[in-house]
C-alpha positions in Angstrom: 13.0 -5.7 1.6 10.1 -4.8 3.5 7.1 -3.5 1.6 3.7 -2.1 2.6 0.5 -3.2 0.3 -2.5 -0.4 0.2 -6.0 -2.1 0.2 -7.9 -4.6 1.5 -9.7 -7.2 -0.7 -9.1 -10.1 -3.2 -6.6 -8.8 -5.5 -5.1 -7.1 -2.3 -4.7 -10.9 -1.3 -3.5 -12.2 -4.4 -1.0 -9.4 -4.3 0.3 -10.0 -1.0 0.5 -13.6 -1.7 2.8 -13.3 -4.7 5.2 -10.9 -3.2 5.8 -13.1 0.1 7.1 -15.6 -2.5 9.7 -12.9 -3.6 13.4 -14.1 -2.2 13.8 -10.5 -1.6 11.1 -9.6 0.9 12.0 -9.8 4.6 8.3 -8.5 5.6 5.1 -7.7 4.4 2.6 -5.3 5.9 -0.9 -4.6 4.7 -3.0 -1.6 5.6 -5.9 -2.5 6.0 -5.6 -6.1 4.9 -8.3 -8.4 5.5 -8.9 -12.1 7.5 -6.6 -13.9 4.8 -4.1 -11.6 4.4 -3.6 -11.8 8.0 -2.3 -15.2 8.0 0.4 -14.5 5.9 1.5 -10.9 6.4 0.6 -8.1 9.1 -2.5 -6.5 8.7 -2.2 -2.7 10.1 -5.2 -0.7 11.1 -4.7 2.1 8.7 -7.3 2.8 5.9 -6.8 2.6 2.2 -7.4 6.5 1.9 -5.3 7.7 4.9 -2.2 8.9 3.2 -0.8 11.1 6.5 -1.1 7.2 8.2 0.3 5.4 5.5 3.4 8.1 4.9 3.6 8.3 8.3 3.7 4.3 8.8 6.4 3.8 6.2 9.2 6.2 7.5 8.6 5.0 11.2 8.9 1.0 9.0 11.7 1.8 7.4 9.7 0.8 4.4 11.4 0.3 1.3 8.7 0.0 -1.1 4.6 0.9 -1.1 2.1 -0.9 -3.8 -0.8 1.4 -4.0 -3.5 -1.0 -5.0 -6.8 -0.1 -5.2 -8.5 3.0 -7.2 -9.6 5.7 -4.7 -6.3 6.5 -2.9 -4.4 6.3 -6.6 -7.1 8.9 -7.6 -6.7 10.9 -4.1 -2.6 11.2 -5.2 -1.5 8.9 -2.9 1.8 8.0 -4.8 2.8 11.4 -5.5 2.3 12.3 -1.7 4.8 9.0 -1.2 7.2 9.8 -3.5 7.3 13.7 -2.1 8.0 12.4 1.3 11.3 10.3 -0.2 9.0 6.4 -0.5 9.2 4.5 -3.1 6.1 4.0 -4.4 4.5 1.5 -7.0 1.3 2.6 -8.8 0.9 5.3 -10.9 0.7 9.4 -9.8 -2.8 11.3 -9.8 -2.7 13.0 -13.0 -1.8 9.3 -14.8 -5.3 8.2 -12.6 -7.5 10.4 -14.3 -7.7 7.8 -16.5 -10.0 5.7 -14.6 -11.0 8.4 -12.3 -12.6 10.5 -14.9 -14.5 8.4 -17.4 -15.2 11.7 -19.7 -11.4 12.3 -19.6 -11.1 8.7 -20.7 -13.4 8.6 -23.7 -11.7 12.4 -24.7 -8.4 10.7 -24.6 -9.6 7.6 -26.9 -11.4 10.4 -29.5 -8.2 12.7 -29.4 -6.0 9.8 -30.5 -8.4 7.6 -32.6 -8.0 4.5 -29.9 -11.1 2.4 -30.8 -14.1 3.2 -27.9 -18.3 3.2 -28.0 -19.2 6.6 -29.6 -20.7 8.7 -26.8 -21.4 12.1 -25.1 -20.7 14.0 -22.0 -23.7 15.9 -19.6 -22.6 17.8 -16.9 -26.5 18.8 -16.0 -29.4 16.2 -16.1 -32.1 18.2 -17.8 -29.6 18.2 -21.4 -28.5 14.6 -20.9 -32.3 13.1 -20.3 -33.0 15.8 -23.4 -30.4 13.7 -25.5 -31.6 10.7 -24.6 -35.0 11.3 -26.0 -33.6 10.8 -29.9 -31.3 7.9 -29.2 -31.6 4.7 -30.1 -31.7 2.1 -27.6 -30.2 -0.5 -25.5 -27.6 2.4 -24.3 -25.2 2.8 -21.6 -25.2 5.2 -18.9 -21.9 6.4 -17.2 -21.5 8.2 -13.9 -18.1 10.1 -14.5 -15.8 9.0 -11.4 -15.3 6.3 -9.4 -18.2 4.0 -8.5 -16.7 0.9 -6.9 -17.3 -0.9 -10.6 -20.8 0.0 -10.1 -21.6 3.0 -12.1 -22.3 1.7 -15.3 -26.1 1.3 -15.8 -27.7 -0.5 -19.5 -30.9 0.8 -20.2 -32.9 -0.5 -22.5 -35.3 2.4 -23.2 -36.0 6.0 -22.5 -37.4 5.2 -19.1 -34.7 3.6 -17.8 -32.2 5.7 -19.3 -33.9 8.4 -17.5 -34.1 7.0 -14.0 -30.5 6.5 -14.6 -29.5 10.0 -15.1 -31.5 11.6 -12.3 -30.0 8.4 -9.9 -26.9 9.2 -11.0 -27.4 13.1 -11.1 -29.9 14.2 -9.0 -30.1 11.9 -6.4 -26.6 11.2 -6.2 -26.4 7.4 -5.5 -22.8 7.8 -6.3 -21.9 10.7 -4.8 -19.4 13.1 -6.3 -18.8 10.2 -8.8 -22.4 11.2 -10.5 -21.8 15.1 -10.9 -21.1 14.2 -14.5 -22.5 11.4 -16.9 -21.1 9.8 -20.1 -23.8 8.6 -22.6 -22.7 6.1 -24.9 -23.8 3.2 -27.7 -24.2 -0.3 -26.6 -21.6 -2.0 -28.7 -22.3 -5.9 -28.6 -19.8 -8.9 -28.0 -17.9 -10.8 -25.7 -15.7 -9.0 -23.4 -12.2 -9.7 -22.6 -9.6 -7.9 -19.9 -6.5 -7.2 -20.7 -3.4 -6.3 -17.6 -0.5 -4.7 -18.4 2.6 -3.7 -17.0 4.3 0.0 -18.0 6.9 2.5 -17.1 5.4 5.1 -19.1 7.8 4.1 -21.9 7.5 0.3 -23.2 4.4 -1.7 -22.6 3.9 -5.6 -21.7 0.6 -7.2 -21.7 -0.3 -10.3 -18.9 -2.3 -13.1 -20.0 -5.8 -12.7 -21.1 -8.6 -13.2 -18.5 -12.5 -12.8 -18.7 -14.7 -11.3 -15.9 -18.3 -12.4 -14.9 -20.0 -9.0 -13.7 -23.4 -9.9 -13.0 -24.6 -10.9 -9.7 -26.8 -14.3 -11.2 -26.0 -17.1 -13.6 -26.6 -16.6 -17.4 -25.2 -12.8 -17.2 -28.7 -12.2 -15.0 -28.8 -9.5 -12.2 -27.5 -6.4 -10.8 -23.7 -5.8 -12.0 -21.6 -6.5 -9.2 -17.4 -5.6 -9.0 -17.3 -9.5 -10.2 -18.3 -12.6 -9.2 -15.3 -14.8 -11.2 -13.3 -14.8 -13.7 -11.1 -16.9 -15.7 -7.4 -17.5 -17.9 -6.8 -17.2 -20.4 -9.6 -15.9 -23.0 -11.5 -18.5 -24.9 -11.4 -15.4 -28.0 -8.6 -13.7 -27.4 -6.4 -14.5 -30.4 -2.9 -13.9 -31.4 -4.3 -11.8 -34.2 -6.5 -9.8 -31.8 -3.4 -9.4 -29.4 -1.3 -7.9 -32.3 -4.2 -5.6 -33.2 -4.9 -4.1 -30.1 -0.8 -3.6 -29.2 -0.9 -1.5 -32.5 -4.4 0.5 -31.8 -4.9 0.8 -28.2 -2.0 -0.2 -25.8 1.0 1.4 -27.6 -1.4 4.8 -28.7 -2.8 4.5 -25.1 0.4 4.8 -23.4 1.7 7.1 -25.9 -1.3 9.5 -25.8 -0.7 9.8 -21.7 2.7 10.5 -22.6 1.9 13.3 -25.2 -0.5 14.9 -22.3 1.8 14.9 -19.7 0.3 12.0 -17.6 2.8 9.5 -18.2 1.6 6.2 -16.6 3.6 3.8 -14.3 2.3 0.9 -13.1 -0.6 -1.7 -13.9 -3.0 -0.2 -16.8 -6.2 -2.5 -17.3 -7.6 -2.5 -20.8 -11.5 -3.4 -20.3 -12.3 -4.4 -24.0 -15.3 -5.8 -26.3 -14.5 -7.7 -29.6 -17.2 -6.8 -31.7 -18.1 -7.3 -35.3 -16.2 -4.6 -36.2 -12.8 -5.4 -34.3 -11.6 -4.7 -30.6 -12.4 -1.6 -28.9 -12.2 -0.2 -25.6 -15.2 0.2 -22.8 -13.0 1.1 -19.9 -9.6 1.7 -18.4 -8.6 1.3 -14.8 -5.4 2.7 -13.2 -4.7 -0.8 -11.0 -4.9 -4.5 -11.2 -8.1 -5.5 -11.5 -10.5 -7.5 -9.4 -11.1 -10.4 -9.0 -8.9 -10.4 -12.9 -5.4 -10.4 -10.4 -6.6 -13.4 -8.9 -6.2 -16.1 -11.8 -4.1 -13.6 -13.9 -1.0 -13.6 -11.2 -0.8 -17.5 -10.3 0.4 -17.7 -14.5 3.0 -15.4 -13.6 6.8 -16.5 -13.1 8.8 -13.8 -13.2 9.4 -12.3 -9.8 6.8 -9.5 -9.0 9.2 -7.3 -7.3 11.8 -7.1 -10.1 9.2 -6.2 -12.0 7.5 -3.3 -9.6 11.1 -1.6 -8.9 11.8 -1.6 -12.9 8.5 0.1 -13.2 9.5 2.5 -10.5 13.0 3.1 -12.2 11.9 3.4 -15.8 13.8 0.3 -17.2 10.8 -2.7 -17.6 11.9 -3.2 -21.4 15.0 -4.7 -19.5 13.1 -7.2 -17.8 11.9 -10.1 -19.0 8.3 -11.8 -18.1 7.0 -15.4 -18.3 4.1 -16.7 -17.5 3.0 -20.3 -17.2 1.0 -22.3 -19.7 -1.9 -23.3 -17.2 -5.3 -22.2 -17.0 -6.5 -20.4 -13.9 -10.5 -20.0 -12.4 -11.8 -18.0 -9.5 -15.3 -18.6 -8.5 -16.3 -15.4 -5.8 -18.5 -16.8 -2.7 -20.3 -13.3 -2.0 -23.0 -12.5 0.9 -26.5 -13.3 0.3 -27.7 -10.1 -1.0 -24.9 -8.4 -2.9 -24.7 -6.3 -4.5 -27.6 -4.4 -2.7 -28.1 -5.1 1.2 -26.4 -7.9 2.8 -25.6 -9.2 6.6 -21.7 -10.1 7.4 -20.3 -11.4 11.1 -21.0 -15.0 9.9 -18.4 -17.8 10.7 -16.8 -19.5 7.8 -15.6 -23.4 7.3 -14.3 -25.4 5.3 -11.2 -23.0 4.2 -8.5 -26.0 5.0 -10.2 -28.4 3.4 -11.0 -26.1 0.0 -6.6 -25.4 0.6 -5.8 -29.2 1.0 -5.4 -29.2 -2.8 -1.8 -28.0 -3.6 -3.6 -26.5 -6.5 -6.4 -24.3 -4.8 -6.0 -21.2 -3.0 -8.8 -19.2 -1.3 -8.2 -15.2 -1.5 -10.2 -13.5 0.9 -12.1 -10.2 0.0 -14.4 -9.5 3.1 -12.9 -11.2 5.8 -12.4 -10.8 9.2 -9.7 -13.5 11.6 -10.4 -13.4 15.5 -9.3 -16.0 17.8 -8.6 -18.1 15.1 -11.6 -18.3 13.1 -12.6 -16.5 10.1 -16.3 -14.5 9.7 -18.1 -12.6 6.9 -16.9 -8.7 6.7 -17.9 -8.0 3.0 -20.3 -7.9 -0.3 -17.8 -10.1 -1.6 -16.1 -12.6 0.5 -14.0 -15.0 -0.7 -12.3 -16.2 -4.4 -11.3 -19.7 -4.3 -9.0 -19.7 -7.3 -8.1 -23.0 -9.0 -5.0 -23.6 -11.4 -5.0 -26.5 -14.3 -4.2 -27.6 -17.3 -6.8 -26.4 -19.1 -9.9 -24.4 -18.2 -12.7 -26.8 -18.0 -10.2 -28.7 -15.0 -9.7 -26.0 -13.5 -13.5 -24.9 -13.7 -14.2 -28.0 -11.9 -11.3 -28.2 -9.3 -12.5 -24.4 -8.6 -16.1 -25.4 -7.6 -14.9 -28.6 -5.7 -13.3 -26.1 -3.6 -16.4 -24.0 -3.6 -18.3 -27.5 -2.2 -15.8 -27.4 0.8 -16.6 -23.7 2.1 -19.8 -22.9 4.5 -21.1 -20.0 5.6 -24.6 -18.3 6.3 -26.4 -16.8 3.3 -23.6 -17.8 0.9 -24.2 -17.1 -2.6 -22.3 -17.8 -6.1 -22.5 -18.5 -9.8 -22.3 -22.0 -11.3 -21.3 -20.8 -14.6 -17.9 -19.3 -13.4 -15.2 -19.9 -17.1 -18.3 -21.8 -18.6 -19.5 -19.1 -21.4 
């Protein structure tokens, strides 16, 4: 088989690096791709959101299978556009997207089909929403609409800074289109766990638990950032939690899609909080996640590619999925900076060392490869990713990786699988 990944970051990596291990693939291309990816398939100089280049690309490839991975071009119907020119495609269609790609269609979806969410409300001018906000009570979350690059999502813990949110969001437009609604909601309290799944629409099967570190600093301190490390499995999730949440949100989420003509096909990401008052939902995403795909995919077993063609064909309760027993970390080495202003073009050592381990593997996010050496190109740069035992081995085995990498301006948490 040859098959042609869409994206160009970590989980784009971590993708590309479990498929080459499939005893079906013949080649691998990536459009973008990054430094990493490079090394182990080729990197073509189409972007994520060119679907005339990537259609075009596949027919003249003879490409027999295309994993749309990251959110815009899912959102932008990229698959649909595939599978009209005769492609297979992995990933799921634009009207299944919606689901991350509007968050007010998302939280309308949970209320419609009782699937347990934050109570909330939907603005699609600032002067009401900033009105609202006046008789709320506070810490509350603020929600632009659409995409945001994980950044959208603003806590504000009084009027004033509930306020400043709208009219960024709003008025000023720091998101763009993403911004031209908002969702209001409570601030529900408690840890948060993510939750991958695979589905053809039809039968659902959850990955391992993992846990996401969004904020830039240690101690949850800082900007939110797309992630700065994460870790599997869960120290909370529980078999009893599992069970509740297959019952009350996975089934009745892909059930509810089904019932509104949207069905889903692909990777559906469950972003939950287990509160006092059980499991509920904060957000969905139409993909893998990231960096979640990076210590969620080393656990898996089962070949990736029998898995993404029975998604395609409708058939995944045929197939059956294992995972391994180990624990997995991924500390992210970001640009000094991030999430706000940062410089890239730096060189980077250390990568063979941090890869001497048989049990450490560096996926690159913002990379760059010229004449054999590898230089900054991104917010986030690198994940080195760590598998174990258990999770405080692999915490440490992660960072003794970290200890191996240079660059200028490198920045991290310490706390990566610690809380």
């Amino acid at each position: 088989m040859k098959v042609l990944v869409v994206g160009s970051g970590g989980r784009e990596h971590a993708l590309v690096w479990k498929i080459v291990q499939s005893p079906k693939i013949d080649k691998v291309y990536c459009a973008p791709g990054n430094g990493g990816i490079s090394a182990i398939a080729e990197c073509v100089p189409i972007k994520a959101m060119d679907i005339d280049g990537v259609i075009n690309f596949s027919k003249e490839k003879e490409i027999d299978m295309v994993v749309v991975a990251p959110d815009d071009p899912l959102a932008a119907g990229m698959v649909d556009a595939l599978e009209n020119a005769g492609i297979r495609a992995f990933g799921p269609n634009k009207a299944a997207a919606t689901i991350e790609g509007s968050k007010a269609f998302a939280k309308n979806l949970m209320k419609k089909y009782n699937i347990p969410t934050a109570n909330y409300e939907v603005f699609e001018n600032s002067a009401d929403a900033i009105r609202y906000l006046q008789n709320q009570q506070y810490p509350l979350v603020v929600k632009a609409d659409g995409l945001a690059l994980g950044k959208g999502v603003i806590i504000a813990q009084n009027f004033s800074e509930a306020k400043e949110a709208v009219e960024s969001i709003m008025e000023d437009k720091v998101f763009g289109e993403a911004g031209n609604k908002v969702v209001i909601e409570e601030f529900l309290v408690g840890p948060e766990v993510s939750m991958l799944a695979f589905t053809d629409g039809k039968s659902i099967k959850t990955m391992v638990s993992s846990q996401d570190h969004k904020r830039a600093l240690d101690n949850d301190q800082g900007l939110n950032t797309g992630g700065m490390g994460t870790f599997s499995p869960s120290r909370i999730y529980t078999e009893e939690i599992d069970s509740y949440c297959m019952e009350k949100i996975y089934k009745p989420t892909i059930e509810a899609m089904e019932k509104e003509g949207r069905k889903f096909k692909g990777v559906l990401y469950f972003g939950l909080i287990i509160t006092k008052d059980g499991p509920k939902v904060l957000e969905y995403n139409a993909r893998f996640g990231d960096p979640e795909t990076q210590v969620v995919l080393p656990r898996l077993n089962t070949d990736i590619i029998d898995i993404f063609d029975a998604i395609i064909d409708e058939r995944l309760d045929e197939v059956e999925i294992s995972w391994n027993d180990n624990a997995c970390v991924c500390v992210i080495m970001a640009s000094g900076g991030y999430p706000k202003e940062y410089k890239t073009g730096y060189e980077i050592s250390g990568l063979a060392d941090a890869e001497r381990d048989a049990n450490v593997v560096v996926f690159h996010a913002g990379t760059k490869r010229e004449d054999g050496k590898y230089y900054t190109a991104g917010g986030r740069v690198l994940g080195v990713t760590a598998m174990e035992s258990n999770l405080d081995e692999a915490i440490n085995k992660a960072y003794e990786g970290v200890g191996k990498i240079q660059f200028q301006d490198m920045h991290y948490r310490k706390d990566i699988g610690i809380k």
